[in-house]
N, C-alpha and C positions, 0 to 999 in steps of 0.2 A: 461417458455421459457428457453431450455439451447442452449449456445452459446457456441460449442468446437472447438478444431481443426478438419481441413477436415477429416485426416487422421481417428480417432477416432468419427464421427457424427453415423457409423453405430453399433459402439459399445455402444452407448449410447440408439439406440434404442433396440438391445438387450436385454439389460440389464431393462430396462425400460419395456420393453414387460415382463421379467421375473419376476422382482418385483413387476410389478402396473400392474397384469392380467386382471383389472376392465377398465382398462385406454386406448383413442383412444389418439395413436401419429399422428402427422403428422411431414415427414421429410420435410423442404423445400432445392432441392437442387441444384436451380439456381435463376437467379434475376430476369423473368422473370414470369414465369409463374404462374397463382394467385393460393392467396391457399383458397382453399374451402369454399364456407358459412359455412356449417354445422362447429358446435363448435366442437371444442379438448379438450381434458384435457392436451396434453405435444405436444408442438412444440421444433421440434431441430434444428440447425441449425449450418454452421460453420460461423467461424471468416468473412470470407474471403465475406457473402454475410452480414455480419449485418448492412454495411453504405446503404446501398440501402433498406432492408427491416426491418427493428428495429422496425418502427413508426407503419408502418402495422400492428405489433404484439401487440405494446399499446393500439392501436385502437381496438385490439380483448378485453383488458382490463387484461392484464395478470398480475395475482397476485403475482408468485415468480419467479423471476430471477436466473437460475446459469450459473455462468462465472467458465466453467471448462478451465483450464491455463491461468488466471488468468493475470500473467505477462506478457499477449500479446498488455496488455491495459496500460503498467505502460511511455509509453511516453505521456504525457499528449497534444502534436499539433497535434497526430498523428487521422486521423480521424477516424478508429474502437475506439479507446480511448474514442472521444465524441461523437460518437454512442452510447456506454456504457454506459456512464453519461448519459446523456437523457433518455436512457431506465430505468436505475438506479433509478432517479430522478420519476419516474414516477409508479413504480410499489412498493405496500407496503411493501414487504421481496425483501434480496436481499443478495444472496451465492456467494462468490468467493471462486475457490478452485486451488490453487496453489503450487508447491513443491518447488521453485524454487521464492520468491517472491522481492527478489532485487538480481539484474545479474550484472551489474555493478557499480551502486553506492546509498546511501541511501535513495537520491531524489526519487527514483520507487517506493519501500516501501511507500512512503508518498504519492504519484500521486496513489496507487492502494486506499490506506483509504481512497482519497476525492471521491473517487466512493461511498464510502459504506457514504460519508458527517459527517465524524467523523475521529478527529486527532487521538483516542482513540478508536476505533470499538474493540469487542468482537472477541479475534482471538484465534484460538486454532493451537497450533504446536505440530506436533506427528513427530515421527522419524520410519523409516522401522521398529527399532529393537523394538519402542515400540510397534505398531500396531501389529507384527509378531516376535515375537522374538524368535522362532523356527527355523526363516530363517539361516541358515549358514552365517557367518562372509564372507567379502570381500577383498584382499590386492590390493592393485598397485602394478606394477613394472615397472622401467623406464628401455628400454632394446637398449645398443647402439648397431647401425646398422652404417653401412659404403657404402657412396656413392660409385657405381661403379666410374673409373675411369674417363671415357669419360663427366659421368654425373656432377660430384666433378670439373672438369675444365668448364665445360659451367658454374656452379653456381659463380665460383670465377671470370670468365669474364665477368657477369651480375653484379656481384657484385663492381667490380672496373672499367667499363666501360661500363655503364648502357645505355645510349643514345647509341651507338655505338651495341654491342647488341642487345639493341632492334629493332631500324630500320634492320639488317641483318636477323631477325625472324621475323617481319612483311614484308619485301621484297618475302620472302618464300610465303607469301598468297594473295597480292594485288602489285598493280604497284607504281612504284616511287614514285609519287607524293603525289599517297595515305598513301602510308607507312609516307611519310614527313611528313602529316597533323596528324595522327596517332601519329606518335611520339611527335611533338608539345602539343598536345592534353594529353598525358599522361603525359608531364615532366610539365604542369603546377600542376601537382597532383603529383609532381616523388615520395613521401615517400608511400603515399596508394598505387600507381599502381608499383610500385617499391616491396613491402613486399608481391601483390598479383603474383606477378611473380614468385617471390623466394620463395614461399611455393608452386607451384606449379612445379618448377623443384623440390624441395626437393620432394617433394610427388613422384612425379616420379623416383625419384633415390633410394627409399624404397621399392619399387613394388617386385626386386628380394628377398630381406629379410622378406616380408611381405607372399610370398609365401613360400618361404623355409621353415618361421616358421609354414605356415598351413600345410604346406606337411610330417613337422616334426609329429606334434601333430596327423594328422592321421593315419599316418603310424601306431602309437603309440592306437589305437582306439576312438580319439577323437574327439570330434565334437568341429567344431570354429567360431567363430563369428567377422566381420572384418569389421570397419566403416573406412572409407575416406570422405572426402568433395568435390574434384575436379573429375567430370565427366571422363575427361581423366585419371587419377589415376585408376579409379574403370575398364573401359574400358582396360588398359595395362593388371589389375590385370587379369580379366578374360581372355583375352587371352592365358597370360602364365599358366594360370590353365589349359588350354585347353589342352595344349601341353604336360601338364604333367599327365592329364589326370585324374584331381581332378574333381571332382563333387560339383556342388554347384547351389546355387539359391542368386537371387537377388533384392532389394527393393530401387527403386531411385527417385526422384519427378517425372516420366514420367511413374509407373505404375500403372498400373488400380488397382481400389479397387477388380477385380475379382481376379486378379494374383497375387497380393497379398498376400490373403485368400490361393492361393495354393501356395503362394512357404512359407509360415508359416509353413502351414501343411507338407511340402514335408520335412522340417529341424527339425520340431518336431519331426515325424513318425519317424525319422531316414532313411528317404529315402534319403538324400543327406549329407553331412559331413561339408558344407561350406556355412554360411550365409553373403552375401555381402553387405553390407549398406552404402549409403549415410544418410544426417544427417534427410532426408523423413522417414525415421527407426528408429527414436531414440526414439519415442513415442508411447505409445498403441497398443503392441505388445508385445509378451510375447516369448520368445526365450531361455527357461531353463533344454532346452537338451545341452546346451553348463554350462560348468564352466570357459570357456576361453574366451575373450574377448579381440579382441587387436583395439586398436585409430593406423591406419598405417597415419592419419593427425590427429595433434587436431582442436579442435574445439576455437572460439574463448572466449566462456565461460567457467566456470566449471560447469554452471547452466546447458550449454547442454551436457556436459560429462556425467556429474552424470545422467542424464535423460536416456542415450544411456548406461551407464555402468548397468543401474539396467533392464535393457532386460532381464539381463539371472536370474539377482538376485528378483526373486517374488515367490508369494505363488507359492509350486510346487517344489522347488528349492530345491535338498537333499543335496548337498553339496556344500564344500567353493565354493567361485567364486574366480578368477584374473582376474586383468585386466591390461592390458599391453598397452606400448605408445612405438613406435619407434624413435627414438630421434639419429637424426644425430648430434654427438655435433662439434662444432664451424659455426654453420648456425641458420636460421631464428630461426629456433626450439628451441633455447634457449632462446631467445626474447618472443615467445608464451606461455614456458613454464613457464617466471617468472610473465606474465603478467595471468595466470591462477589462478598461487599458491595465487598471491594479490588479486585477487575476491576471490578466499576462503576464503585469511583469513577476508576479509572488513564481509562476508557471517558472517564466525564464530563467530566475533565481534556482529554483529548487531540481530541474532537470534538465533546462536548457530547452527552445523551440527556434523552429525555422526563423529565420529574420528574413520577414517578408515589407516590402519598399512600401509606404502610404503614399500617394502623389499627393503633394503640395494643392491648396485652394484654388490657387490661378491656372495651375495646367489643366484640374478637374473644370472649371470652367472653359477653358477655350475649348477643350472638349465638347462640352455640348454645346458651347454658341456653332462649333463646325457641324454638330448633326444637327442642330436648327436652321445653319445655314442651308444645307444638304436640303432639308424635308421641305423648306419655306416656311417655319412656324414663323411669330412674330418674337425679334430680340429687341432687349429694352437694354441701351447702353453697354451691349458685349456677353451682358449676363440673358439666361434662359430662361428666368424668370418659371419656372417649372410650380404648377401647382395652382397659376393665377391666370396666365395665359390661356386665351381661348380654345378650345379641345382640336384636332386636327380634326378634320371631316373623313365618314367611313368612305371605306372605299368602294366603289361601285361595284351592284352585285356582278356574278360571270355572266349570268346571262343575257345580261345591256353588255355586256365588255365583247365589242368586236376584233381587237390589236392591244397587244402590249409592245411599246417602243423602247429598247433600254439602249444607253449611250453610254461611250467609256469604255477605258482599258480593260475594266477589272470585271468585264461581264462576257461570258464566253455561254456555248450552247449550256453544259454542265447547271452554270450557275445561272442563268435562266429558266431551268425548267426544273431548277431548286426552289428559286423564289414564289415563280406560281403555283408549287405542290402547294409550302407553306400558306400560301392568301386564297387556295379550293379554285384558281383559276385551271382548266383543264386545256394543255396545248395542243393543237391539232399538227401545226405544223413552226418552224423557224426557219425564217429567211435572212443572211446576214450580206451584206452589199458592199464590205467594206469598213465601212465605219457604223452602223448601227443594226442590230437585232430585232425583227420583227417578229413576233410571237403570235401568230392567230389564234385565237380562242372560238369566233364564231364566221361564218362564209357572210361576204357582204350581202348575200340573199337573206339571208334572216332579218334583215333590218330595212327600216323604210326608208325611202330614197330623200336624201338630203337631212335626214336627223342625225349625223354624226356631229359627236362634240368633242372635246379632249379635256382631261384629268391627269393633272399635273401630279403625279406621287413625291416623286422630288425632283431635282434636276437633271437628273439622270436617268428617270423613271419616267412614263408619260403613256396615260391611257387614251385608246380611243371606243368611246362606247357609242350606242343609237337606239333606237325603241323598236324594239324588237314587231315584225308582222304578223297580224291577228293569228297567220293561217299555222304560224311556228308556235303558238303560245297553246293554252289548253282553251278548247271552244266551251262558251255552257251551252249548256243544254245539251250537248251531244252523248249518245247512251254508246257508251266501250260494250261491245259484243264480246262472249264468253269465249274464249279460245279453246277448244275441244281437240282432243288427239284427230278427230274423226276432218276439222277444219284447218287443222293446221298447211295439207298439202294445198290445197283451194285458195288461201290466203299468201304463201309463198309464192303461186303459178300468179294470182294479181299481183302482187309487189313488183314481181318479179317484170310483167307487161309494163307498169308504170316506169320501172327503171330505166326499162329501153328507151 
């Protein structure tokens, strides 16, 4: 019996199917419906159905247990917990595999071994770098960002007049009375429902920095990777991608295992530049066409940081990674960010973890003042100023885009017509002369004589687009005739006259 998470039950039968060719799985993947007389060799299942069917599975008489994440089981009232035990307790081998195996205090640790019924069980701890140590190193960098204006004053009104406040934003969604009872209802809890507020306008007031910085990174031909925790966060974010006309894909607890599967693939292939995650994303998924990674909220662990930070970082993976955190300083974010670093260190203390480099405040700046040097944004005295600065401008659709010109060592055919998959530019052809890269997108016949203009991407980059002629665009009023097996040869034999 393996017992995983939801997100990861169809990876386990893959994999299963590819190693134990000889071997019939069964997935079960609801609470209802029975599973089969006939016997199996591997039942999977997730977390999420083990209190309801566990006993079922003993009753089949299964001889090895694995508990892959391990730590879902380390609150010991919690009832998957003694689901586990029980099943534990009852089958003669028994695997827990865990990366992550005390998150908040040492007590987990010790509620995960009364599983296996030994204060002392046989534990074996490997580190990325041991299992793969070809993998490229990782750094952090903490990157400050600045609340818009409008945002920076609702936070400090929330903050010093919290009941007041908050009734004026539940007023906004329900009637008096209910707002009353609402508020009542929260100020008996005011410090949790109080810190769930204020990371949620914080999250919100990062949305413009958190684009700016993916906009940067593209521009620049990179692919990025961007976790939040707050539905509304993730929902701003795309929006204002929209408008600027970034491409991306996303993974949040409400999408299907099929969509999934394509929007992995759409960020691998290099079909899109921008992968957007909630913390549904942080797990069993492999995301290693990015070396960038940015936390626009942390999370309330480091257990799940590190889980979301090592997406990009797996086999596969040719170069360094970063990973970045947006950090508005004098708000909640400094409270989360000390209560993180103290689970690491309780972590490091108790098992020992990778020692991974944070880059220093002034390298993490000259950093981005060089990709705002790169993009042309505007810099204010060295710093990026990220989050207040004027939005980049999108990029012009394909269809105005006649030539893309790229300049520079590091730009060959390969990574040319990388960049345009990712920005839905389609190349017809590439002409290189020496020193710069010509990418046609459209024939100078589609465009009207003398409307060409040029669009600056970065310094490096540089478009030349024009306005396209009526006779290439879609006419109104013209009626599209029905194409019939019977007209198909009739309309080929014209085509075909007009080519000549």
């Amino acid at each position: 019996l393996i017992v995983c998470p939801a997100s990861v039950v169809w990876n386990w039968h893959k994999e299963t199917r590819k190693w134990c060719r000889w071997a019939r799985i069964h997935v079960i993947t609801d609470k209802n419906t029975p599973i089969p007389q006939e016997p199996f060799h591997i039942y999977v299942m997730s977390w999420s159905l083990l209190v309801d069917r566990a006993m079922e599975l003993v009753a089949r008489k299964v001889k090895l247990l694995i508990a892959d994440e391990a730590h879902y089981a380390k609150n010991e009232e919690a009832l998957r917990s003694q689901a586990l035990y029980g099943v534990a307790r009852s089958v003669p081998y028994v695997l827990l595999l865990t990366g992550t195996p005390l998150i908040n205090n040492e007590q987990e640790l010790e509620n995960i071994k009364n599983i296996l019924g030994s204060s002392d069980p046989p534990m074996i701890r490997r580190l990325l770098e041991d299992v793969a140590p070809d993998i490229p190193p990782k750094t952090r960098a903490v990157l400050p960002v600045y609340l818009p204006p409008k945002i920076a004053a609702e936070y400090r009104k929330a903050v010093e007049e919290f009941e007041k406040w908050l009734k004026t934003v539940l007023a906004e969604r329900m009637s008096e009375a209910q707002a009353d009872l609402a508020v009542r209802r929260s100020l008996a809890a005011e410090a949790l429902v109080k810190i769930g507020y204020l990371r949620r306008i914080v999250g919100r007031g990062k949305v413009n920095a958190a684009v700016d910085w993916a906009a940067r990174a593209v521009r620049l031909g990179e692919p990025v990777v961007l976790f939040a925790e707050h539905s509304a966060v993730i929902h701003q974010m795309k929006k204002q991608m929209r408008k600027q006309r970034l491409r991306y894909v996303s993974i949040t607890g409400t999408t299907s295992k099929k969509q999934r599967e394509i929007n992995i693939n759409a960020f691998q292939n290099g079909e899109v530049p921008i992968f957007i995650a909630s913390k549904a994303g942080g797990t069993g998924i492999t995301l290693t066409r990015a070396r960038h990674l940015c936390f626009v909220e942390r999370f309330w662990t480091s257990a799940d940081e590190e889980q979301a930070e090592d997406r990009i970082r797996r086999i596969t993976q040719k170069y360094p990674t970063k990973i970045w955190f947006l950090h508005a300083s004098g708000t909640i974010d400094e409270r989360i960010a000390a209560i993180i670093e103290r689970k690491r260190r309780m972590i490091r203390d108790a098992i020992g973890i990778e020692n991974i480099e944070v880059n220093p405040e002034s390298t993490v700046m000259d950093i981005i003042a060089s990709w705002s040097e790169h993009v042309e944004a505007p810099v204010h005295n060295g710093d990026a100023m990220l989050g207040l600065v004027r939005a980049l401008p999108p990029l012009p659709s394909p269809k105005e885009t006649h030539m893309i010109v790229f300049r520079g060592p590091r730009w060959n055919k390969a990574a040319v017509r990388s960049w345009a998959k990712m920005n839905a530019y389609h190349i017809m052809s590439i002409r290189f002369d020496g020193r710069v890269h010509r990418a046609l997108n459209h024939p100078p016949s589609f465009f009207l004589s003398g409307s060409f203009d040029t669009f600056n991407i970065s310094k490096e980059i540089q478009l030349i687009k024009g306005k396209r002629r009526r006779s290439h665009g879609k006419s109104k009023g013209r009626r599209k005739s029905k194409l019939t097996r019977d007209s198909l040869p009739q309309r080929i034999s014209v085509l075909s006259r007009k080519a000549k």
